[in-house]
Kinemage of the C-alpha trace (Angstrom):
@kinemage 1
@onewidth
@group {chain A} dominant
@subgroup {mainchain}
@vectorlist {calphas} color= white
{ca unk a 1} P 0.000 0.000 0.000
{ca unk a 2} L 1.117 3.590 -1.211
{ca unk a 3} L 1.849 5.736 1.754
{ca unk a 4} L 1.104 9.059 0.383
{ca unk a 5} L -1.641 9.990 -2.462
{ca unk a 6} L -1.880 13.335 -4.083
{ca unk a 7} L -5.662 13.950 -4.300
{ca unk a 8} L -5.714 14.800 -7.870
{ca unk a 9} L -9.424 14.586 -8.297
{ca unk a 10} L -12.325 14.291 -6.296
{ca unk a 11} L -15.946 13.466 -6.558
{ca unk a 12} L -18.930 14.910 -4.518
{ca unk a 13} L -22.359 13.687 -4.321
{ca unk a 14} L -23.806 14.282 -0.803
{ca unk a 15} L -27.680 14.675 0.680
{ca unk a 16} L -26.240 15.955 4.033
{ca unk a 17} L -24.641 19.309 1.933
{ca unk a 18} L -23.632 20.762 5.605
{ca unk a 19} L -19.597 22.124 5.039
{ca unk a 20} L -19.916 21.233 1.361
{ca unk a 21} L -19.331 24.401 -0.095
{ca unk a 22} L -16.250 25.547 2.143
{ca unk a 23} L -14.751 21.798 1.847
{ca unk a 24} L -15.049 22.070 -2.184
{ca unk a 25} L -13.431 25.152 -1.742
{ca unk a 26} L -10.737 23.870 0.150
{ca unk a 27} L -10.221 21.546 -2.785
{ca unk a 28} L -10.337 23.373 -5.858
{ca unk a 29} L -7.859 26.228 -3.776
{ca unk a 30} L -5.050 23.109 -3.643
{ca unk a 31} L -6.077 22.507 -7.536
{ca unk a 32} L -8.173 19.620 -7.621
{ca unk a 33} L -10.744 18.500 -10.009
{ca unk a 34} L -13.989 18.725 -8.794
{ca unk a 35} L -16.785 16.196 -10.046
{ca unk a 36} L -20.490 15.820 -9.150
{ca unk a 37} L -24.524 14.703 -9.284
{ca unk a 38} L -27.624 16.383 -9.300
{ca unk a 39} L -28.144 18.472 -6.299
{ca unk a 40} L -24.265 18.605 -5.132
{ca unk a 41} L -22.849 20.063 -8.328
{ca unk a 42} L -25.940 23.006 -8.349
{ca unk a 43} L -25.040 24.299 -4.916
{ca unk a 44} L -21.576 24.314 -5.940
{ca unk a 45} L -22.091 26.342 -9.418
{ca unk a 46} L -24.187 28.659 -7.358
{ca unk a 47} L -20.955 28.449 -5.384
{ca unk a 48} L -18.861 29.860 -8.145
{ca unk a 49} L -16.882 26.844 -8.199
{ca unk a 50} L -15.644 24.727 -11.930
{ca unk a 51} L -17.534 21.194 -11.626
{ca unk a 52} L -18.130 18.658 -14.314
{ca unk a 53} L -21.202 16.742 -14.075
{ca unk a 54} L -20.794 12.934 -13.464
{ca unk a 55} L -22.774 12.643 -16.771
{ca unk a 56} L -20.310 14.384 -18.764
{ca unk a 57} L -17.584 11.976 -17.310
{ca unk a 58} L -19.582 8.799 -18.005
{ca unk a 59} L -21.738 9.859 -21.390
{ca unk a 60} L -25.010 9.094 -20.137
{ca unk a 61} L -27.717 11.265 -18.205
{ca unk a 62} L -28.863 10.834 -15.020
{ca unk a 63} L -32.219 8.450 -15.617
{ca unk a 64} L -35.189 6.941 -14.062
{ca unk a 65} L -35.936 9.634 -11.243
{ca unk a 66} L -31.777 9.708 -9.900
{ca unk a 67} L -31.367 5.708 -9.749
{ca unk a 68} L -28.737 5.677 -12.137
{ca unk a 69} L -26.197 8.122 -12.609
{ca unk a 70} L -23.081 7.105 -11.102
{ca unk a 71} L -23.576 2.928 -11.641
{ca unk a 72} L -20.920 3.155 -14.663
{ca unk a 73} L -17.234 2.077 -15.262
{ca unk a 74} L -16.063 4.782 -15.492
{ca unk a 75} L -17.169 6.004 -12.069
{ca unk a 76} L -16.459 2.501 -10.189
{ca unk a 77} L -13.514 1.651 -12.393
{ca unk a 78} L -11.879 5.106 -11.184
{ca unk a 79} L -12.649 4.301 -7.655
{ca unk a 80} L -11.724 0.666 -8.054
{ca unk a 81} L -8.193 0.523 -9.940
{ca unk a 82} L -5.273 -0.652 -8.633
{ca unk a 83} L -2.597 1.722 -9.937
{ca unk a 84} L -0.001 -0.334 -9.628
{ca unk a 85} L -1.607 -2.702 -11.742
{ca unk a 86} L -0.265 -2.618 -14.829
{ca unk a 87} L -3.284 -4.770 -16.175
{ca unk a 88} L -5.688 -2.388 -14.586
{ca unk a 89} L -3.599 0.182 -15.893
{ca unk a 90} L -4.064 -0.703 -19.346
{ca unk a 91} L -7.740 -1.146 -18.750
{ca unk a 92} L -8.389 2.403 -17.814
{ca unk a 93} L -6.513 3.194 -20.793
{ca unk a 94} L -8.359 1.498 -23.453
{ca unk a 95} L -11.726 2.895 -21.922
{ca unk a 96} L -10.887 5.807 -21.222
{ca unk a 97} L -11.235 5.615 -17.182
{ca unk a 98} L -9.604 8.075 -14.990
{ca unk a 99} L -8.764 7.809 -11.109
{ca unk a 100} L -11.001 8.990 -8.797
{ca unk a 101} L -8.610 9.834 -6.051
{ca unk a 102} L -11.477 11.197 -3.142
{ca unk a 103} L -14.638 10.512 -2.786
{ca unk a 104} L -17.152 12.265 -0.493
{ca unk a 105} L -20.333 10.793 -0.256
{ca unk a 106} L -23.002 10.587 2.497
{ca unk a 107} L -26.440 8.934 2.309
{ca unk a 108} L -30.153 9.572 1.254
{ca unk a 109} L -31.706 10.364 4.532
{ca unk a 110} L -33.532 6.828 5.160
{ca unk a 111} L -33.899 6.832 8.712
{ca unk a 112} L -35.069 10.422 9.044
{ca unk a 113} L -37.564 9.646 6.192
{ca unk a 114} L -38.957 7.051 8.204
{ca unk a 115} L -38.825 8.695 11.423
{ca unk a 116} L -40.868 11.268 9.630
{ca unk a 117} L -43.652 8.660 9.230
{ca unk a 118} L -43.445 8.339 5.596
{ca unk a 119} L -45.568 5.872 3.485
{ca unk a 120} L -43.859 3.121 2.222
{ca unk a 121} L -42.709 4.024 -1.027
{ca unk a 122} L -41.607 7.339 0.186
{ca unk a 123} L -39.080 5.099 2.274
{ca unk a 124} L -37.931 2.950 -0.215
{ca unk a 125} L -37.794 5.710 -2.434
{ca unk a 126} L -35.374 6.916 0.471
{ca unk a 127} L -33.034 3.828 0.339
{ca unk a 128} L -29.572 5.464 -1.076
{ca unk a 129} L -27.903 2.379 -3.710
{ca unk a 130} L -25.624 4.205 -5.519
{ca unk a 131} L -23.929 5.668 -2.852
{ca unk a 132} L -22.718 2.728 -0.690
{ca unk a 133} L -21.756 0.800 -3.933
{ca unk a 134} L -19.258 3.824 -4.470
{ca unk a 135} L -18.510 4.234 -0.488
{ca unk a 136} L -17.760 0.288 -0.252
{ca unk a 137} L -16.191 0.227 -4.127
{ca unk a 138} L -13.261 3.046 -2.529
{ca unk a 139} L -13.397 1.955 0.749
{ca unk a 140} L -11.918 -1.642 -0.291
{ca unk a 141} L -9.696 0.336 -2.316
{ca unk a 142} L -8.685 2.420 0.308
{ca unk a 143} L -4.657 2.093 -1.248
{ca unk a 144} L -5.310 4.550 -3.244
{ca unk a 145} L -8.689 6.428 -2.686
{ca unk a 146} L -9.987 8.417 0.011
{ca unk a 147} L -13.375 7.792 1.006
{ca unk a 148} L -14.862 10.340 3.231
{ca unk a 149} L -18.245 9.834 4.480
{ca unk a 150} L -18.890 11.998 7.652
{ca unk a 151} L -18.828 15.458 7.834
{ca unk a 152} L -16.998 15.421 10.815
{ca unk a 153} L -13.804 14.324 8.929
{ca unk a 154} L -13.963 16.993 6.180
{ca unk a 155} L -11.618 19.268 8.516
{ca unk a 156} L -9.212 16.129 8.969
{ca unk a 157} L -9.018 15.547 5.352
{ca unk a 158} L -7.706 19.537 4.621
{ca unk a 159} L -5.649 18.877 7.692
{ca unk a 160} L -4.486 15.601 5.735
{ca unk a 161} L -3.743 16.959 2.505
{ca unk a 162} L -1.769 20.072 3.921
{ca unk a 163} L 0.442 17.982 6.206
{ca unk a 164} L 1.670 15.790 3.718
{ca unk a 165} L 1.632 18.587 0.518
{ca unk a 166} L -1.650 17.370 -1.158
{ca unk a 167} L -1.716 14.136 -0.292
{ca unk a 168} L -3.382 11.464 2.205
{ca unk a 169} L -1.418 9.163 4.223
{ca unk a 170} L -2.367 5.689 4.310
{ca unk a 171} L -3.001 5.654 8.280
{ca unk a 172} L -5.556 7.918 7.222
{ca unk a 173} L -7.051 6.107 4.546
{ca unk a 174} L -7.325 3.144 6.615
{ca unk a 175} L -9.222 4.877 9.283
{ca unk a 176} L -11.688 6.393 7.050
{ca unk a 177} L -12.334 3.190 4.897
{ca unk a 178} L -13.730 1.669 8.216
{ca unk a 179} L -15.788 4.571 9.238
{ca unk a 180} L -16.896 4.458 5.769
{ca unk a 181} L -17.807 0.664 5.983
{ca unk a 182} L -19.581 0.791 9.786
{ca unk a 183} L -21.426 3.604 7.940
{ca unk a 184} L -22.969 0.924 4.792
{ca unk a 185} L -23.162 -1.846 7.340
{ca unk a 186} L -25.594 0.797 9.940
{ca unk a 187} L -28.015 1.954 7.066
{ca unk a 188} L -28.200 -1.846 5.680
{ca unk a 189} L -29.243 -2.658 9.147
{ca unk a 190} L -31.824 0.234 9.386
{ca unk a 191} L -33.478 -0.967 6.045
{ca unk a 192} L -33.731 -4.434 6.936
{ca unk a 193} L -34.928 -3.579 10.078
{ca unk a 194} L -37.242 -1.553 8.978
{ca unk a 195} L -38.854 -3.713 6.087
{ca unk a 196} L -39.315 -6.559 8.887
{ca unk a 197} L -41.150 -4.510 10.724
{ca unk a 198} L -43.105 -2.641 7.697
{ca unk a 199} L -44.017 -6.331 6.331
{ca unk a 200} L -44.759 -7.763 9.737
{ca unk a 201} L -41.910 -10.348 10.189
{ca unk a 202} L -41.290 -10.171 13.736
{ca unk a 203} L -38.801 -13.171 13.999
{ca unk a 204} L -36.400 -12.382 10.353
{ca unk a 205} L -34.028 -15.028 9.475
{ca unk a 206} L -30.815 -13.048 10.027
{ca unk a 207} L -31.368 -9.604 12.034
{ca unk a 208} L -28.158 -6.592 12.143
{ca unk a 209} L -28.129 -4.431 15.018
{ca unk a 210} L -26.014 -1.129 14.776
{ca unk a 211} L -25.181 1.725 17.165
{ca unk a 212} L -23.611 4.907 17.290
{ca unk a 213} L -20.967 5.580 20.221
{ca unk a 214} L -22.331 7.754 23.164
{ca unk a 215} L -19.140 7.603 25.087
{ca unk a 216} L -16.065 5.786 26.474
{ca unk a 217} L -15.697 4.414 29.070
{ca unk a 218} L -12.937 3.946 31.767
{ca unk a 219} L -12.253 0.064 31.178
{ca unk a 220} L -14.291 -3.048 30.093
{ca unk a 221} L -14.741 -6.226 32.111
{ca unk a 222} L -11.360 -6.190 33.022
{ca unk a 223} L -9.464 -3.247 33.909
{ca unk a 224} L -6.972 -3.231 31.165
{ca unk a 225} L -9.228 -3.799 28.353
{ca unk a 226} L -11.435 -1.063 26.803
{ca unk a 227} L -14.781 -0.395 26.246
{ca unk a 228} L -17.479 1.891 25.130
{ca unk a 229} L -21.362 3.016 25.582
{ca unk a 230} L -23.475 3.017 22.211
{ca unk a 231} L -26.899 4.092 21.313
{ca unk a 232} L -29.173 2.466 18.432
{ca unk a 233} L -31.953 4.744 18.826
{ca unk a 234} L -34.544 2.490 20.118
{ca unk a 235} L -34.294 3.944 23.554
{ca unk a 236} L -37.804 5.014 25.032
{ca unk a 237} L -38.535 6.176 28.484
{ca unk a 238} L -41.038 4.534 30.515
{ca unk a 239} L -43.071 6.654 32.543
{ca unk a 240} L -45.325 4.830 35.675
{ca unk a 241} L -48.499 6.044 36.590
């Protein structure tokens, strides 16, 4: 594994546009080459920035309502290529493929939707599929990609780049590809949860819990081990009367 990348280029396609703007910034200031979808590369016209569409990149529109647009080699191969694969190499070559050396993606809102008390094809509607196929496609190639997923990392990743002139160190990387996969793995487990429970299957053949950290704690069972409090959500408060 590569211990330093130069971000080079860098694709954007978030829901959650908090810190967008000043993060793309950040970006295009250290000269790198801002793609997008939909939404993300408006704001960031009406942002004065340079983007190029994800469309323009892979020759077809986005279609059927937003499912497809970034499903295409030329979007996965980028995030997906070895680089020192010479066979890869060559691959990107003949097709035309380019590296995709960042990518900063977070998720439809699913669970707000259906904490919202949507109908049920407003919440599927509200399952993301695009964007975990691209945060899993560069979080297994974190060697070479930076996957960002959490807005709460976009000050690390300037941070990042400036320490080590442009580039992301692979310590880095590594930490980020597993926020990035706890992040598929906890909205996987909030659909399937959710569809039991829409359907009426109270007893599903395989059933994924998730949680999100509340705090740490001092030590675990044993004093030298470590351990932590998290929260799923499904906490309610009984009151007796």
């Amino acid at each position: 594994m590569t211990e330093q990348l130069p971000i080079r280029r860098a694709l954007l396609s978030v829901s959650d546009k908090t810190g967008l703007i000043d993060r793309a910034k950040a970006l295009d200031a250290r000269g790198v080459e801002l793609l997008s979808t939909g939404g993300s590369a408006k704001a960031l016209r009406e942002a004065g920035l340079k983007v190029k569409d994800v469309s323009e990149v892979t020759g077809f529109p986005e279609m059927m309502d937003g499912r497809v647009k970034t499903l295409h080699p030329k979007v996965h191969g980028g995030l997906l290529a070895l680089r020192d694969d010479a066979g890869h190499v060559q691959a990107m070559t003949e097709h035309g493929i380019a590296p995709i050396d960042l990518l900063v993606v977070n998720l439809y809102p699913f669970e707000a939707t259906v904490a919202a008390g949507a109908d049920y094809d407003t919440c599927i509607e509200n399952i993301d599929i695009g964007g975990p196929a691209m945060i899993r496609a560069a979080a297994k190639n974190h060697a070479f990609v930076t996957v960002v997923t959490d807005v709460e990392d976009y000050e690390r990743l300037i941070g990042d780049m400036d320490q080590h002139n442009g580039a992301t160190c692979r310590k880095f990387r590594k930490k980020l590809a597993q926020i990035a996969y706890a992040l598929t793995a906890a909205y996987d487990a909030a659909v399937s949860t959710w569809i039991a429970g829409a359907i009426g299957v109270q007893t599903p053949r395989r059933r994924a819990f998730a949680g999100t950290i509340g705090q740490t704690l001092r030590y675990g069972e044993n004093p030298h081990q470590k351990a932590a409090f998290y929260t799923d959500g499904s906490l309610t408060i009984r009151q007796d009367r």
